[in-house]
N, C-alpha and C positions, 0 to 999 in steps of 0.2 A: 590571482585574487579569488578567485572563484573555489578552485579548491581548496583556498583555506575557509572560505565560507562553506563551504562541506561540510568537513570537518567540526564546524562549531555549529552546523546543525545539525549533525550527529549526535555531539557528546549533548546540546540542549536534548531534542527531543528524545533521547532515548533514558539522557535522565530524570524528565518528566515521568516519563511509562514507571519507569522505578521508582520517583517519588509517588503517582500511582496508585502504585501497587501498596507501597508501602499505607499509604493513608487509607485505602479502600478498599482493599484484598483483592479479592477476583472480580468484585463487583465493578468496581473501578479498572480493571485490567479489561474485562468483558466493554463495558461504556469509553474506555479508548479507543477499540476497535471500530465501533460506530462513529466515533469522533473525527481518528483520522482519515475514514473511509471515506467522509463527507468531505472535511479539508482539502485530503489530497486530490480529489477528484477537482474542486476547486482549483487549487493553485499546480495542476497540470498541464492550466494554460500558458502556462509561461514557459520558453525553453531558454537552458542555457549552457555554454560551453566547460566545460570538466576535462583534464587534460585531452585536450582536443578533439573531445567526444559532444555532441549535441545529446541533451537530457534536457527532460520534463525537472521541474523544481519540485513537484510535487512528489520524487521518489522518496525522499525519506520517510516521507507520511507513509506512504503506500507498506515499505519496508520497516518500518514498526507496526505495522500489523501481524507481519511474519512471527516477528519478536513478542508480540504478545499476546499468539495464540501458542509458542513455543512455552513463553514462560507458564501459562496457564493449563499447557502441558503435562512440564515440568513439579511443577507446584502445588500445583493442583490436580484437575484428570481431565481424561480425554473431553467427555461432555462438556464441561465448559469451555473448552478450547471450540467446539464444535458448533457451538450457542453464540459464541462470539464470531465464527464466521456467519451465521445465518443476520444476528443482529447487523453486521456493515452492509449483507448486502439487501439489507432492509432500507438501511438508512441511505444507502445507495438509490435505494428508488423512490423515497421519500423527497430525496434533494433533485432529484429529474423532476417529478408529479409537481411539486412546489412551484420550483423555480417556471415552469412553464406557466403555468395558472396567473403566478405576480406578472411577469408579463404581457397579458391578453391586457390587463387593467391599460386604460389611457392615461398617461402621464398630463399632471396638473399643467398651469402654466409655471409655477416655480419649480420643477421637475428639474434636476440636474443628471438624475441616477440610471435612469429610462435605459440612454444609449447603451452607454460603459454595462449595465447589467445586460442587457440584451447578445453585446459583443462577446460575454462571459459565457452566458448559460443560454444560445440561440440553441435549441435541441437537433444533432447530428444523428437521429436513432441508430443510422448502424454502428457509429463507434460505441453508444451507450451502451447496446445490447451487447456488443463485443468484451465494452471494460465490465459490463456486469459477468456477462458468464463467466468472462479470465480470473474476475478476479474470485467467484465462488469456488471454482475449477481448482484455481492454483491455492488456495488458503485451507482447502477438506482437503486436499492433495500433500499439504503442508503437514495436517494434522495426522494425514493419515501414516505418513513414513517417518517423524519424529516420534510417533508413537509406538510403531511397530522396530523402532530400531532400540527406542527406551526397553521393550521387552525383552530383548534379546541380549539387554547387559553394555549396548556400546557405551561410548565415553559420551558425556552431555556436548563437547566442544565439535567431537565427529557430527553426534547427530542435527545438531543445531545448523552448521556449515550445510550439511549434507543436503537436508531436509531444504533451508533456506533459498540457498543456490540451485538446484534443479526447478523448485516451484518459481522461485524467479523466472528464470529462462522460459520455462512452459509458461507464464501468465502473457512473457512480453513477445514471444512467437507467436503465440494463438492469439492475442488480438490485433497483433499487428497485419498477420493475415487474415481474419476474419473483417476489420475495419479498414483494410488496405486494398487489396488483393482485385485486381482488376483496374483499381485508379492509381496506383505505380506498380511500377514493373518488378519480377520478383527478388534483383540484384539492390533496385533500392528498399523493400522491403528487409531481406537480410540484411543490409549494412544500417538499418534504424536499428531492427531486433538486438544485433548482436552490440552495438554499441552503448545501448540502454542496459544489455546485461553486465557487461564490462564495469558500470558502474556498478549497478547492483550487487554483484559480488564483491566486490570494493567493502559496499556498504553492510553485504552479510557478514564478511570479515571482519570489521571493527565492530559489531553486536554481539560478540561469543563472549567478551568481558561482563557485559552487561545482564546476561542470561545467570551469569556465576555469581553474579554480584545479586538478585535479585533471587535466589536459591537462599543463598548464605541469610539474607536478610528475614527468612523464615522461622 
């Protein structure tokens, strides 16, 4: 069941970015990356089983960022792809600064939200610090070899895969060791890393349609 709710959060959100795009140009392409930068970090908290792999819910978010600093690439140019990774991890630390602040407040007596948000957004600094670098790290790292492979003439489908899947795997090694590393051991650290990738490339695989579709619509 799970997988097929994958799947149809795939073809939604990734049709959103293309509807997007289409109604907003870059600007809208740019302001989704902050959007889902904030979300997914949100809905991160949940995990769930994917053919028999433990995953965060929040990847697809995460992996439509890939997707639309690719398209913005693609479509547009390097700069703006580069704009739109500094805006997520703006808004990345925007939703840290926030959500800590709303907290500190005393809850009323008709307060129902207090707990449930506190269990959401209590701040872990090292994992924060970890998903902030990984995620700067891996998304200028994104920009930086879809771009330089668009130079050299590859096919959009290689470079898209390419670019995708490596920056994947580097965002979810490096924080998983940097947020881990001393509080599990490094056999469970690999087998989280590598099974979160397993999805992720899953999920870079089914975006290569969407990258063409969102060309074409230029």
């Amino acid at each position: 069941m799970n997988e097929i709710n994958l799947i149809i959060e795939i073809i939604c959100i990734f049709s959103l970015l293309l509807i997007c795009n289409k109604l907003f140009k870059k600007e809208g392409v740019i302001a989704w990356v902050g959007i889902a930068t904030v979300l997914a970090n949100i809905m991160t908290a949940k995990n769930a089983s994917m053919f028999s792999l433990s995953t965060a819910t929040g990847t697809v978010l995460f992996a439509s960022t890939f997707l639309a600093t690719d398209i913005l690439s693609e479509c547009y140019n390097k700069e703006d792809a580069k704009k739109a990774v500094y805006i997520g991890l703006f808004s990345d630390i925007v939703l840290i600064i926030s959500a800590q602040l709303v907290l500190r407040y005393i809850p009323s007596a008709i307060d129902f939200a207090h707990e449930p948000m506190k269990a959401l957004f209590s701040l872990n600094i090292r994992i924060s610090v970890a998903s902030a670098i990984m995620y700067f790290v891996a998304n200028m790292a994104d920009v930086y070899i879809f771009n330089t492979m668009k130079a050299k003439g590859t096919k959009l489908w290689i470079r898209n895969n390419i670019s995708t899947i490596i920056c994947n795997c580097v965002e979810n090694f490096g924080f998983f060791f940097l947020a881990y590393i001393g509080v599990f051991d490094i056999m469970t650290i690999l087998t989280i890393a590598v099974s979160t990738s397993i999805i992720e490339m899953i999920i870079a695989a089914l975006d290569t349609p969407f990258i063409y579709i969102a060309r074409n619509m230029q």
